[in-house]
C-alpha positions in Angstrom: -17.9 5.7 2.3 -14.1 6.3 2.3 -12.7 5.3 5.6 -11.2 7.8 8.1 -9.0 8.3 10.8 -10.1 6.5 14.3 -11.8 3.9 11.7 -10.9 -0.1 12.2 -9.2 -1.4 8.6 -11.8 -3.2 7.1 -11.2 -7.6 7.7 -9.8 -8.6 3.8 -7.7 -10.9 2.2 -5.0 -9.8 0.6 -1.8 -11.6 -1.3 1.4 -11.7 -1.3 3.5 -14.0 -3.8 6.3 -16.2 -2.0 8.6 -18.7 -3.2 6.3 -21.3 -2.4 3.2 -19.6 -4.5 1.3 -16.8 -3.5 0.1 -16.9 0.0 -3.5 -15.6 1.2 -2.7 -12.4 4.0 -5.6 -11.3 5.8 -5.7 -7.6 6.9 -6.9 -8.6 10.9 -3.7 -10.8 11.3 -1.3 -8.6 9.2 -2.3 -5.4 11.0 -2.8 -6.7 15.1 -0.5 -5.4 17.2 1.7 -3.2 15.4 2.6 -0.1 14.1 2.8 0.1 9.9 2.7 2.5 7.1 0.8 1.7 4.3 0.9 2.8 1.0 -1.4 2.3 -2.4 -0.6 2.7 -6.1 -2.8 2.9 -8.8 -0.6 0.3 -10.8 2.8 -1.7 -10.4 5.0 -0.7 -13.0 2.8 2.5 -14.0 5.4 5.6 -14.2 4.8 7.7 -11.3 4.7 4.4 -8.7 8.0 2.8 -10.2 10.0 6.2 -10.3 8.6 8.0 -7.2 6.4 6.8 -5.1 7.9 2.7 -4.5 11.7 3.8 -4.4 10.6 6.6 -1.9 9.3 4.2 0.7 12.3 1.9 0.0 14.9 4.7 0.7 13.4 6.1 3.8 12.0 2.6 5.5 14.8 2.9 7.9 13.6 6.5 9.1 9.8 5.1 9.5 11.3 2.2 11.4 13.6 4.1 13.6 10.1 6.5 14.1 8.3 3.8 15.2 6.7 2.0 12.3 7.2 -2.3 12.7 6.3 -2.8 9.1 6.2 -1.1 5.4 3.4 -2.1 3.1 2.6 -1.8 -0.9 -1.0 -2.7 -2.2 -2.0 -2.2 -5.4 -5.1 -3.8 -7.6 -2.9 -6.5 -9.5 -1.9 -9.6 -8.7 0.4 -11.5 -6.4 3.0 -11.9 -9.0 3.0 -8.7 -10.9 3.3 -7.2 -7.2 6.5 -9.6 -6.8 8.1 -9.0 -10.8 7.7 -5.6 -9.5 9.1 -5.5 -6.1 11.8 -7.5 -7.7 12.6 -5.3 -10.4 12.6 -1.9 -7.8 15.1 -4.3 -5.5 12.7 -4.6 -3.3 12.9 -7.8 -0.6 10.9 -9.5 1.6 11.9 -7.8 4.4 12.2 -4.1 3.1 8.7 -3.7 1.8 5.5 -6.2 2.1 4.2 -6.4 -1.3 0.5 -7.2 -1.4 -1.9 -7.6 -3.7 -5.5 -7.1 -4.2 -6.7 -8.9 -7.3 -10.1 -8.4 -7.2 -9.8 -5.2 -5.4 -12.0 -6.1 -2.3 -9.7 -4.2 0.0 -9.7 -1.1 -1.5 -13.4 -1.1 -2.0 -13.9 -1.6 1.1 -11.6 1.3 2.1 -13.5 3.4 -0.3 -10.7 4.4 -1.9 -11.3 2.9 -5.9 -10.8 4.2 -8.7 -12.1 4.3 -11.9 -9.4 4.0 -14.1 -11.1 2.8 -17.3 -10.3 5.6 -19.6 -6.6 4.5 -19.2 -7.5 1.1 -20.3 -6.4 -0.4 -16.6 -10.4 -1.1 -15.3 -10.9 -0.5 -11.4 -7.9 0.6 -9.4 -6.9 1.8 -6.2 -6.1 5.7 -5.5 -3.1 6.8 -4.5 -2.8 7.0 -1.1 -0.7 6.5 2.4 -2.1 5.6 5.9 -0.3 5.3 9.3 -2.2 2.2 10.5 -1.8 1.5 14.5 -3.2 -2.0 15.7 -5.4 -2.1 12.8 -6.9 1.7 13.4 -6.3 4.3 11.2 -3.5 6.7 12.7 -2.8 9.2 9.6 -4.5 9.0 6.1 -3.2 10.8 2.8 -5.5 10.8 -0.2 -4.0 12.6 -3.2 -6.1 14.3 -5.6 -6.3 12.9 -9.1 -2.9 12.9 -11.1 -1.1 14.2 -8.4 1.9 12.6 -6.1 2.7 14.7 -2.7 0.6 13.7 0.3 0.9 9.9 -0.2 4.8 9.8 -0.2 7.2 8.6 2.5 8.6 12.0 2.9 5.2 13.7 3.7 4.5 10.9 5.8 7.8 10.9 7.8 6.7 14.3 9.2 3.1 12.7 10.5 5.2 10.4 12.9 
């Protein structure tokens, strides 16, 4: 069952690649007590997320923040260091945008929000999507339909704010 709005993120562990070595995040400690928009790609690196939907979040992370939102997020099914090449190669730093990665893609199963992206040669993946996510409770949720890149982006989710 895809999760909804008013539903609790599901309790996951997520990672994000440091200078030390990637570091375990789990969803209950990253998400407690604060506001923060989330955002999913199919794939780092993949057209769409590298020329849209990332360097949308990174230009208007200042308006989310002055609207309210304490953190931005990026999770994707890859790993903790593709999720770092790429944050790296978009500009991205540790403080604009948390990059976090779900290598096995527990986390988005458990959102119900997979997808099977086989025919593409890239296995299971996540959808594209964008949540507002409010002491770990699901404020605002965007779920594009297949192939397409509207609902899920910063701008769109400026105006839920």
């Amino acid at each position: 069952m895809t999760i909804q709005i008013g539903d609790r993120i599901p309790s996951a562990t997520l990672s994000q690649a440091t200078t030390e070595g990637p570091k375990p995040v789990t969803t209950d400690d990253f998400f407690k007590g604060r506001t923060v928009a989330l955002f999913a790609v199919p794939g780092a690196f993949t057209p769409t997320c590298s020329a849209r939907h990332l360097p949308g979040f990174t230009d208007k992370r200042e308006e989310l923040k002055g609207k309210g939102v304490d953190a931005v997020a990026c999770v994707s099914v890859n790993d903790a260091f593709v999720m770092r090449a790429w944050g790296d190669s978009q500009g991205v730093g540790d403080d604009d945008i948390v990059m976090l990665a779900d290598g096995n893609g527990d986390f988005t199963r458990a959102l119900g929000l997979s997808l099977d992206a086989k025919g593409f040669g890239m296995g299971e993946r996540s959808q594209r999507y964008s949540m507002i996510v409010k002491d770990g409770v699901v404020d605002q949720l965007n779920v594009e339909q297949g192939g397409e890149f509207r609902v899920s982006s910063a701008e769109h989710l400026l105006t839920q704010l």
